[in-house]
BALOBA-1460 file (C-alpha; in Angstrom, 3 decimals):
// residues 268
<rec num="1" residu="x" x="0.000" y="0.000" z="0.000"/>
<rec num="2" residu="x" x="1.208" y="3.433" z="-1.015"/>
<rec num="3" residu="x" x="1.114" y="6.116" z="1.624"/>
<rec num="4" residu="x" x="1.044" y="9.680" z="0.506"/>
<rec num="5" residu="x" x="2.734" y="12.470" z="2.088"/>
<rec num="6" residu="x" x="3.353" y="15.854" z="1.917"/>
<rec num="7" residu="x" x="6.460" y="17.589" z="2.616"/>
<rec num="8" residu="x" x="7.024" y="20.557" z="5.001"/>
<rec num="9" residu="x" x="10.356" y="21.932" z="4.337"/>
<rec num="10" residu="x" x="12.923" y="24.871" z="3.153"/>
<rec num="11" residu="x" x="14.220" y="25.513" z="-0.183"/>
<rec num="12" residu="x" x="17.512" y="23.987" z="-0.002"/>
<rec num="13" residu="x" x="19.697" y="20.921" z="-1.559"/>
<rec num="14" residu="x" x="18.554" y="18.639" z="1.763"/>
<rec num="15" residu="x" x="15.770" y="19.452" z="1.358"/>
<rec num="16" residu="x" x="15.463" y="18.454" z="-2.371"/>
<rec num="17" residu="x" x="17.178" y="15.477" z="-2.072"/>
<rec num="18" residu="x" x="14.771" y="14.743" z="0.891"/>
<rec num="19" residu="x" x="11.769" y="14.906" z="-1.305"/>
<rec num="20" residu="x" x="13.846" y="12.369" z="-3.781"/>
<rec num="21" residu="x" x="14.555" y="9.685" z="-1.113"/>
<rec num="22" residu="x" x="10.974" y="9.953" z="-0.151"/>
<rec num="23" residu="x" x="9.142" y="8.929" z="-4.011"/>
<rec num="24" residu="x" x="12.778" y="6.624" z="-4.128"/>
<rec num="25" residu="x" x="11.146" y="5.332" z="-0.449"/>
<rec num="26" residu="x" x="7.993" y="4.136" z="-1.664"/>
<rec num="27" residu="x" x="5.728" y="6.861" z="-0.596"/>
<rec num="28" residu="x" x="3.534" y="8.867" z="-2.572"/>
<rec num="29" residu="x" x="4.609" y="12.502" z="-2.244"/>
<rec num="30" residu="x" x="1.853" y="14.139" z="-3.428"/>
<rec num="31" residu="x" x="2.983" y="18.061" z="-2.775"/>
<rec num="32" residu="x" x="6.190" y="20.077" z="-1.060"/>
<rec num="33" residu="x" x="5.371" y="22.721" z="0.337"/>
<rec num="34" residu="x" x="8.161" y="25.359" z="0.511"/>
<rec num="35" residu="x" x="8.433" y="27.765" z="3.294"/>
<rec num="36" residu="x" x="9.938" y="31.523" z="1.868"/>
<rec num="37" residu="x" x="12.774" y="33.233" z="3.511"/>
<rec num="38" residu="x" x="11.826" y="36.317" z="5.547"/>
<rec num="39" residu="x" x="12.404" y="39.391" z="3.689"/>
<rec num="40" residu="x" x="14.816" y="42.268" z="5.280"/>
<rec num="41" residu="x" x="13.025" y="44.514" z="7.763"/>
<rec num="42" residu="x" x="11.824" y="47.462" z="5.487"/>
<rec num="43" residu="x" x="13.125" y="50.156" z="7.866"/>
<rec num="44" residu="x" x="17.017" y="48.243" z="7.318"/>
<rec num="45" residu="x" x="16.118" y="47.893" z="3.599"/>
<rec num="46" residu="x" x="15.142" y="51.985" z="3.718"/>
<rec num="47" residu="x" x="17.789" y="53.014" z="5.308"/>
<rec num="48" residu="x" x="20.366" y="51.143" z="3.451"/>
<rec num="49" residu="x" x="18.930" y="52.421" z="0.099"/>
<rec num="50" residu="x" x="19.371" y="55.771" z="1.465"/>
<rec num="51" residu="x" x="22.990" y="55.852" z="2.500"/>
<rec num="52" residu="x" x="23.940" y="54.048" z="-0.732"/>
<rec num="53" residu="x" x="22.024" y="57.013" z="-2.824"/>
<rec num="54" residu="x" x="23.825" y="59.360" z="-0.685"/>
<rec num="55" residu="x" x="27.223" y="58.374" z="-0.080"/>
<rec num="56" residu="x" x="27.565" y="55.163" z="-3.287"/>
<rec num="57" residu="x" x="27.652" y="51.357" z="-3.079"/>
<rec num="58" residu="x" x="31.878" y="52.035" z="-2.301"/>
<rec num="59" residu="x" x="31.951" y="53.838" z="0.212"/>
<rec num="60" residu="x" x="28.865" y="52.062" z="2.443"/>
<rec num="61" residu="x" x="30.890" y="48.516" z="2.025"/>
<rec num="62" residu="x" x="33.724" y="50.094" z="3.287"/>
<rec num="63" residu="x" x="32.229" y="51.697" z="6.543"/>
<rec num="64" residu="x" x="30.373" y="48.224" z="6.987"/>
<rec num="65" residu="x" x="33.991" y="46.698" z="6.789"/>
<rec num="66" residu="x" x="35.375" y="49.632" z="9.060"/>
<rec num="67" residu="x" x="33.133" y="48.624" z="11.625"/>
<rec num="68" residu="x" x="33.539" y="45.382" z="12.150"/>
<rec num="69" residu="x" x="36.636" y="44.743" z="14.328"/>
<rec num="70" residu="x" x="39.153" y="42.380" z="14.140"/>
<rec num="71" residu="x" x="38.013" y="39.681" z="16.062"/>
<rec num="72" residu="x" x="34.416" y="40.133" z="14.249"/>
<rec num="73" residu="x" x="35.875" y="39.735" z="10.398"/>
<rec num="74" residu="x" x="38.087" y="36.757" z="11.612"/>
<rec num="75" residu="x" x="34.982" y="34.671" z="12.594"/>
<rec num="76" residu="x" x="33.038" y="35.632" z="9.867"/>
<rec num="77" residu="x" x="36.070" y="34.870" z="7.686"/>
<rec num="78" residu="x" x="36.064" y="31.390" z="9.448"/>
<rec num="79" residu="x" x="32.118" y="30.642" z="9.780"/>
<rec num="80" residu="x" x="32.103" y="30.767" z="5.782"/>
<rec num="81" residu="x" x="35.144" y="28.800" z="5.232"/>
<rec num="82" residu="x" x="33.745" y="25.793" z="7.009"/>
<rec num="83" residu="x" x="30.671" y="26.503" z="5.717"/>
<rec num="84" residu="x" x="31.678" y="26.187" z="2.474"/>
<rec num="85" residu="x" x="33.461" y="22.645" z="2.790"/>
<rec num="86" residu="x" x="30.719" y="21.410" z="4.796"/>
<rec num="87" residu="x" x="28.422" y="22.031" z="1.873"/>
<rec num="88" residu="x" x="31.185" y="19.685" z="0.084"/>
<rec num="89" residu="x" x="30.597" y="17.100" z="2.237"/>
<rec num="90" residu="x" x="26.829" y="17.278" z="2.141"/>
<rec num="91" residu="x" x="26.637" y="17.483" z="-1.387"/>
<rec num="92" residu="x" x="29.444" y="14.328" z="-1.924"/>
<rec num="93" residu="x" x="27.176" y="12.637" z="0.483"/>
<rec num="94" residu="x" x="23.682" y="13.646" z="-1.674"/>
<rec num="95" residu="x" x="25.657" y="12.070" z="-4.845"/>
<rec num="96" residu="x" x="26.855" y="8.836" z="-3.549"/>
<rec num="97" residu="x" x="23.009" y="8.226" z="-2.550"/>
<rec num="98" residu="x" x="22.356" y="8.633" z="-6.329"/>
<rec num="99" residu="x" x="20.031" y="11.566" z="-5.862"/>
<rec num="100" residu="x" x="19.500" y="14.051" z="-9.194"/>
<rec num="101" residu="x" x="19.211" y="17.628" z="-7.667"/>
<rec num="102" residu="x" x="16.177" y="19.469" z="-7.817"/>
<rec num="103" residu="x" x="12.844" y="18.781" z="-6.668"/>
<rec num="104" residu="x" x="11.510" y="14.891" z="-7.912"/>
<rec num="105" residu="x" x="9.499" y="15.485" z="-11.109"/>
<rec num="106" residu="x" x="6.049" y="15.530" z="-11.502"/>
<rec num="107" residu="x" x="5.142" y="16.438" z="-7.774"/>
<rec num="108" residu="x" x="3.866" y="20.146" z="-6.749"/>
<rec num="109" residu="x" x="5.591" y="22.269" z="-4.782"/>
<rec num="110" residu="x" x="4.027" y="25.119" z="-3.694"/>
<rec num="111" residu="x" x="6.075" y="28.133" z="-1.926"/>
<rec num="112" residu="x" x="4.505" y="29.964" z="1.063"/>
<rec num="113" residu="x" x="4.838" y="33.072" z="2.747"/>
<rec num="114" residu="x" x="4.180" y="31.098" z="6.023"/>
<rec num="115" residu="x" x="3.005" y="27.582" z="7.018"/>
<rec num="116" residu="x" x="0.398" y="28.770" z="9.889"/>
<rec num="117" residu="x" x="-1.641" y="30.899" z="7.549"/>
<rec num="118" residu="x" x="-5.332" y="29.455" z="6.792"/>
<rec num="119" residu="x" x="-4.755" y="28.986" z="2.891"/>
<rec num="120" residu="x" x="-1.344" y="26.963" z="3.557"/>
<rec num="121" residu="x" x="-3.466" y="24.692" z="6.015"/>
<rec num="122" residu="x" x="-6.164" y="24.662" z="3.091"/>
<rec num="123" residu="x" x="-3.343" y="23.968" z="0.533"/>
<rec num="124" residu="x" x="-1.767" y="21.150" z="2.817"/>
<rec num="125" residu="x" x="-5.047" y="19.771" z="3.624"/>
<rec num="126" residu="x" x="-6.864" y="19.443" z="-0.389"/>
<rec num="127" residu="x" x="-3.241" y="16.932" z="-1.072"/>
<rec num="128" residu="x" x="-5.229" y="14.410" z="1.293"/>
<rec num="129" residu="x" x="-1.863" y="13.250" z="3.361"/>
<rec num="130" residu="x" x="-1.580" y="10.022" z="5.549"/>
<rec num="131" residu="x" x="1.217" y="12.144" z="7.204"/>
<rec num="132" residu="x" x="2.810" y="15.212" z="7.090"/>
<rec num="133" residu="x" x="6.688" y="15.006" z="6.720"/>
<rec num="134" residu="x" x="8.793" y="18.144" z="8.211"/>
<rec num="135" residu="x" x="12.295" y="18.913" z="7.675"/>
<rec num="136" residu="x" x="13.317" y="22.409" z="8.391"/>
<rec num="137" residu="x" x="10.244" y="24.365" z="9.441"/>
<rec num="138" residu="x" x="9.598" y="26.847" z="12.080"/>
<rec num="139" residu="x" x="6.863" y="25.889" z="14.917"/>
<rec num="140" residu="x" x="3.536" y="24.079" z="13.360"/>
<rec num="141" residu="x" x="0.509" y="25.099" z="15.370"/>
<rec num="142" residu="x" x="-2.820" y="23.469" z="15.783"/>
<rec num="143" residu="x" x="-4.598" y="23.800" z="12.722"/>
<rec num="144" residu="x" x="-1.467" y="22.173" z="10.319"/>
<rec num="145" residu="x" x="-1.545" y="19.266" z="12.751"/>
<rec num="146" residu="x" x="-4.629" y="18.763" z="12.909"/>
<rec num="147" residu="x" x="-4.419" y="17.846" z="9.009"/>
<rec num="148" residu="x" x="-2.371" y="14.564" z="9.729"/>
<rec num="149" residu="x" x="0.321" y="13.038" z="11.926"/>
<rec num="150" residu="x" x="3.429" y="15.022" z="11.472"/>
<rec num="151" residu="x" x="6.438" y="13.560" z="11.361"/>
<rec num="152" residu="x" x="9.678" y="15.723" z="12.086"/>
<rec num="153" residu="x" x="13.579" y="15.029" z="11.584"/>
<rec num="154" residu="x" x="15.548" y="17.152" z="14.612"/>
<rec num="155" residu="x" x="19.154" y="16.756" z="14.828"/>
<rec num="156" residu="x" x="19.846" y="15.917" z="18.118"/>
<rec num="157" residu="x" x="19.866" y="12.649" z="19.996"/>
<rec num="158" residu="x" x="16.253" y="14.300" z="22.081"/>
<rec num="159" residu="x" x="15.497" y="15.385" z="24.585"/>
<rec num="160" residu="x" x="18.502" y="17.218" z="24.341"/>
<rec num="161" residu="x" x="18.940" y="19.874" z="22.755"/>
<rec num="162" residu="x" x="15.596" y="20.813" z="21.350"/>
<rec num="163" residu="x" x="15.274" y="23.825" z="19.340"/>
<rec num="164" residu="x" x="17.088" y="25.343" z="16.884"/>
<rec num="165" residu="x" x="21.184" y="25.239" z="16.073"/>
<rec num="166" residu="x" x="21.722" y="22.243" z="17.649"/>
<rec num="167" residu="x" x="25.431" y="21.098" z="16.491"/>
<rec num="168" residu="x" x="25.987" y="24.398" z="17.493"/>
<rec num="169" residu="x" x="25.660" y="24.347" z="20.919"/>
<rec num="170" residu="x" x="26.820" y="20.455" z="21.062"/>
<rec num="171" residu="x" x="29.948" y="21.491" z="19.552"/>
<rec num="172" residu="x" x="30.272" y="24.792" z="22.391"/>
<rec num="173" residu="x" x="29.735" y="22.083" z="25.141"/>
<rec num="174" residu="x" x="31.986" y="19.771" z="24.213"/>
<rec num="175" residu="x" x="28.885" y="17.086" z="24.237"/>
<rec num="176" residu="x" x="29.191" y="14.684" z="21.198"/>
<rec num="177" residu="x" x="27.156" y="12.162" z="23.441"/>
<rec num="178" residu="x" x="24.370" y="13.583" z="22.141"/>
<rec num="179" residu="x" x="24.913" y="13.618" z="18.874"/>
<rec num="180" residu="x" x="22.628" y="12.139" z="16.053"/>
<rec num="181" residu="x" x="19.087" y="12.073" z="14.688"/>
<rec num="182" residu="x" x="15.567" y="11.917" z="16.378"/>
<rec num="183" residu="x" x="12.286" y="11.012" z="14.441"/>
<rec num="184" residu="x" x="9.568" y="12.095" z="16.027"/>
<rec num="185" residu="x" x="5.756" y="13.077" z="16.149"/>
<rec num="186" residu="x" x="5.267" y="16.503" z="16.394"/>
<rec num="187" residu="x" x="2.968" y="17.953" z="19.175"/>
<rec num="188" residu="x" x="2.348" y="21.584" z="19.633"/>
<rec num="189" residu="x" x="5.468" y="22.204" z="21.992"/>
<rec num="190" residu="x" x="9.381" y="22.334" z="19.985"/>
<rec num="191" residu="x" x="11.003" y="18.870" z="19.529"/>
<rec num="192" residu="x" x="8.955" y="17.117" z="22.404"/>
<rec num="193" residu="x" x="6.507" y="14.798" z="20.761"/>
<rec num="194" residu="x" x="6.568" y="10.744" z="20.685"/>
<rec num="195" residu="x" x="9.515" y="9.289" z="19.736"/>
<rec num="196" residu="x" x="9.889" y="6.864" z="16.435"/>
<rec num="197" residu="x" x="13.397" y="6.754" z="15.735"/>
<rec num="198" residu="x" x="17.014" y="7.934" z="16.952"/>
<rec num="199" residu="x" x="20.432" y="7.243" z="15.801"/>
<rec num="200" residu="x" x="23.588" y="8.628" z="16.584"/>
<rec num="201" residu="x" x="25.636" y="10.554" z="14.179"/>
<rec num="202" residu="x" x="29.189" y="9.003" z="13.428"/>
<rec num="203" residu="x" x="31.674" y="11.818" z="13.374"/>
<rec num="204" residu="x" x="35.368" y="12.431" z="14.361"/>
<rec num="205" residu="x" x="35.759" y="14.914" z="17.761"/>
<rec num="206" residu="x" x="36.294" y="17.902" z="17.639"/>
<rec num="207" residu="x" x="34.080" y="18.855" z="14.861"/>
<rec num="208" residu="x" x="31.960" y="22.379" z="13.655"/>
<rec num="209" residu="x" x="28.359" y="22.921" z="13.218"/>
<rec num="210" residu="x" x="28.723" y="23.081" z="9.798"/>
<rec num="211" residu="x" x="29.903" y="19.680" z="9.252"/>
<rec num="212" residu="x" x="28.378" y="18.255" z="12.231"/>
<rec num="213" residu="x" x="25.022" y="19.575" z="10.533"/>
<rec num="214" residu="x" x="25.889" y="18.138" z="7.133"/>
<rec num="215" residu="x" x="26.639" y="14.537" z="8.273"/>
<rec num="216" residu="x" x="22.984" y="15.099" z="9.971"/>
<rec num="217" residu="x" x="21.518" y="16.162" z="6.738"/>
<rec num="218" residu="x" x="22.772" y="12.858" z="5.045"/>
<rec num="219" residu="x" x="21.558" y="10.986" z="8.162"/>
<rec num="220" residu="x" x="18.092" y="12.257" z="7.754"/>
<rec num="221" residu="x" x="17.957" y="11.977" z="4.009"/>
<rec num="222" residu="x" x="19.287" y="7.890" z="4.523"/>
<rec num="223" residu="x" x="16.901" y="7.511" z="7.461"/>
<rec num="224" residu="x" x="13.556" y="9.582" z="7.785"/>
<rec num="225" residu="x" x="11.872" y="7.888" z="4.507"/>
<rec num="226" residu="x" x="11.816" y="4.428" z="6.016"/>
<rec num="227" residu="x" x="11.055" y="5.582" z="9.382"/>
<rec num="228" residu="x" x="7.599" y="7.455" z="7.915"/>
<rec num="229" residu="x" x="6.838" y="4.162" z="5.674"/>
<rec num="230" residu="x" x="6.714" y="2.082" z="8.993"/>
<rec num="231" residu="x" x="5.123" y="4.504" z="10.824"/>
<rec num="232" residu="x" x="2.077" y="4.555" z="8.463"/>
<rec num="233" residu="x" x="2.675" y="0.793" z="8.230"/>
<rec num="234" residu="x" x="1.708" y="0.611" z="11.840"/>
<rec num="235" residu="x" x="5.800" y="-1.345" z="12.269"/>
<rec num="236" residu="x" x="6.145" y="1.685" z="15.221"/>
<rec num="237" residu="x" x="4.995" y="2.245" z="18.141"/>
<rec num="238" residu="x" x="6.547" y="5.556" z="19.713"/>
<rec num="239" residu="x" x="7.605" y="6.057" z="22.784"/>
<rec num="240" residu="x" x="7.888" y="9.489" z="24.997"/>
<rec num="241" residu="x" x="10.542" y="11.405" z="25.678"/>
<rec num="242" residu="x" x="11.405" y="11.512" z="29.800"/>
<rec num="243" residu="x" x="9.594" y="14.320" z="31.102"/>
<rec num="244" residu="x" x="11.201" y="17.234" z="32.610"/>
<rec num="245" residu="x" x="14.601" y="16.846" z="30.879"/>
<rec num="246" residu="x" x="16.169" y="18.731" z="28.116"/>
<rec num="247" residu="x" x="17.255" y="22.149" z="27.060"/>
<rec num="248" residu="x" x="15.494" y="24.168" z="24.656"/>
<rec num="249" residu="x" x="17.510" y="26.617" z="22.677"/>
<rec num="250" residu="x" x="16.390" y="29.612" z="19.953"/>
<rec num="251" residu="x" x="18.626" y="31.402" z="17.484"/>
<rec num="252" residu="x" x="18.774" y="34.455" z="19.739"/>
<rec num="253" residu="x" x="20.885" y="32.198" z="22.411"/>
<rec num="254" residu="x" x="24.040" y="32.814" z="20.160"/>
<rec num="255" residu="x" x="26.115" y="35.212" z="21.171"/>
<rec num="256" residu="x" x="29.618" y="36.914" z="19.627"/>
<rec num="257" residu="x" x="31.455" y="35.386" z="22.756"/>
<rec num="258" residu="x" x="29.727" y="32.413" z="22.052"/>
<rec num="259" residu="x" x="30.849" y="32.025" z="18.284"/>
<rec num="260" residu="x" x="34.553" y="33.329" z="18.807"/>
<rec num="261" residu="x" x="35.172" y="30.864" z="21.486"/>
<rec num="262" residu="x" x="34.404" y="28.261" z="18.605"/>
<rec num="263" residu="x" x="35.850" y="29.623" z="15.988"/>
<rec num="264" residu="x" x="38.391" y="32.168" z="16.960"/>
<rec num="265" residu="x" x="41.081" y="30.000" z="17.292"/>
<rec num="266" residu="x" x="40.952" y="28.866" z="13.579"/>
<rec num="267" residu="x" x="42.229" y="29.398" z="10.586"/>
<rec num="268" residu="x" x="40.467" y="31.116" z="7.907"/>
């Protein structure tokens, strides 16, 4: 029996080869629905335009440069250096799974301004899913999962960790233990529905967050499409996640100390 699915995600190479290993699965992906980036604030956006009609495209790159100090252009310089070969690996890892880029042919996929709104849930909910797949999606509230059961990938061995930038803040605290791939339900709080599935993440130690969260990627491309098909096969039975346990992080969390003590020591 073929289940269909649609896919919650972002617009990115996972994310793509995702929605491959899902029709390559067995299931029937019958729409992906693409979350949009946010757009600039419109005040930055004005005020940007302004200074660049008043003072030229030159000489605003160079005051953005002037005021960044030395320790601040270092880790930049080093954030997109590893960020670059972790892509690499993550796209070395897409090809030896025999995955064609792009989106698979022949399915939908549908770009939104956000997932919440009431003609996403309409969109989501006229492709008749068995289950919702998510990969890469901010918080789903109520009326998305009420559509179907919602299956999410988080990259972290849970309950640790929950939230967002997870190799991140494994990789601050020193914590590979924790390192891998939870399956799981989603309920309306972040990354603490029923579990399906976990597996720890082979890496070498030390790593970064940008490789750390490439070797994930692969992990959940390999993993999650099996995981749904037994799911829906009824082969599953979840389990919960201890209660009380766990740290929950958001994007804000980061700080400049927090980065520079990661990456300040290294090359760029």
């Amino acid at each position: 029996m073929s289940h269909r699915v649609v896919l919650l995600t972002n617009r990115s190479r996972g994310s793509m080869a995702l929605a491959r290993a899902l029709v390559a699965g067995g299931l029937d992906l019958g729409m992906v629905v693409v979350g949009r980036e946010p757009a600039p604030e419109k005040s930055k956006r004005l005020i940007t335009r302004l200074l660049r009609a008043a003072l030229g495209d030159a000489l605003v790159n160079r005051i953005g440069t002037l005021l960044q100090d030395r320790a601040v252009k270092h880790v930049l310089r080093v954030e997109r250096r590893l960020f670059a070969d972790a892509d690499i690996v993550l796209e070395g890892g897409i090809n030896a799974c025999d995955l064609l880029p792009g989106w698979p042919p022949g399915v939908p996929v549908v770009e939104v301004d956000r997932m919440n709104d009431a003609g996403t849930v309409a969109r989501i909910r006229s492709g008749s899913p068995d289950a919702l797949v998510v990969f890469g999606t901010g918080i789903l509230k109520r009326p998305v999962l009420a559509i179907a059961p919602a299956i999410n990938a988080h990259t972290s061995l849970l309950p640790h960790y929950r939230g967002t930038r997870s190799e991140f803040w494994q990789c601050r605290h020193n914590d590979p233990a924790h390192v891998g791939i939870t399956i799981h339900l989603v309920d309306e709080g972040v990354d603490t529905g029923q579990v399906l599935f976990q597996r720890p993440t082979a890496t070498p130690w030390p790593t970064t967050p940008f490789h750390l969260r490439s070797l994930n990627t692969l992990e959940v491309i390999r993993h999650l499409p099996g995981v749904v098909k037994a799911f829906l096969d009824g082969r599953l039975t979840p389990f919960a996640q201890p209660e009380g346990s766990g740290t929950t992080y958001r994007n804000r969390d980061i700080t400049f100390a927090d980065r520079e003590a990661l990456f300040g020591h290294m090359e760029a």
